[in-house]
N, C-alpha and C positions, 0 to 999 in steps of 0.2 A: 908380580907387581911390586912385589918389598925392594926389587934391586933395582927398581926405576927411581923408586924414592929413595934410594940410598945414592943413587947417582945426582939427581937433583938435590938433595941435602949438601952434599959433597962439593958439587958446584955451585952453591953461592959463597962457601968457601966455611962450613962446618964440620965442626969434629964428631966423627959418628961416635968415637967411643968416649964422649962426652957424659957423663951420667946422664943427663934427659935427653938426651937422645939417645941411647942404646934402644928403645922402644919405636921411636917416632917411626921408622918404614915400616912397622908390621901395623901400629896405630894409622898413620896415613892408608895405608892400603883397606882395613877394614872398613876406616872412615867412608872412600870413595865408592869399596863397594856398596856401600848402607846406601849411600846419596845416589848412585846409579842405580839400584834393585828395580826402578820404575820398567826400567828399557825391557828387562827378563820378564814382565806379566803380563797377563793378557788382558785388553781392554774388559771385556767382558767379565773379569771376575774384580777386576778394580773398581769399575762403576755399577755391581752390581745389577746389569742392564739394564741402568735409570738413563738409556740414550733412546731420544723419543724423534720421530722425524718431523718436523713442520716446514712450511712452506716463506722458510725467511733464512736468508744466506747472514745474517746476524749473527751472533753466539747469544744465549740465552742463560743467565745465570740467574738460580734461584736460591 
């Protein structure tokens, strides 16, 4: 994934060996994986299985 960010860094028209950026593709990359972790877990251990059925096509937030 670092060589995707280093391509798009590249094309907006930066210098990778920039001092702040020599970092940014492995930083961007960890970043994205942090913020996507969601998609990798299972509902059931995320909500603790506080998912309860009722009878209303609503969302219910408490």
């Amino acid at each position: 994934m670092e060589q995707h960010w280093e391509e798009i860094i590249e094309a907006v028209g930066e210098d990778l060996q920039r001092p702040g950026l020599r970092d940014t593709p492995k930083r961007a990359s960890e970043a994205f994986k942090f913020l996507t972790h969601g998609y990798h877990q299972d509902l059931k251990t995320v909500t603790n299985d506080a998912l309860f059925q009722r009878d209303s096509s609503e969302m219910i937030l408490v």
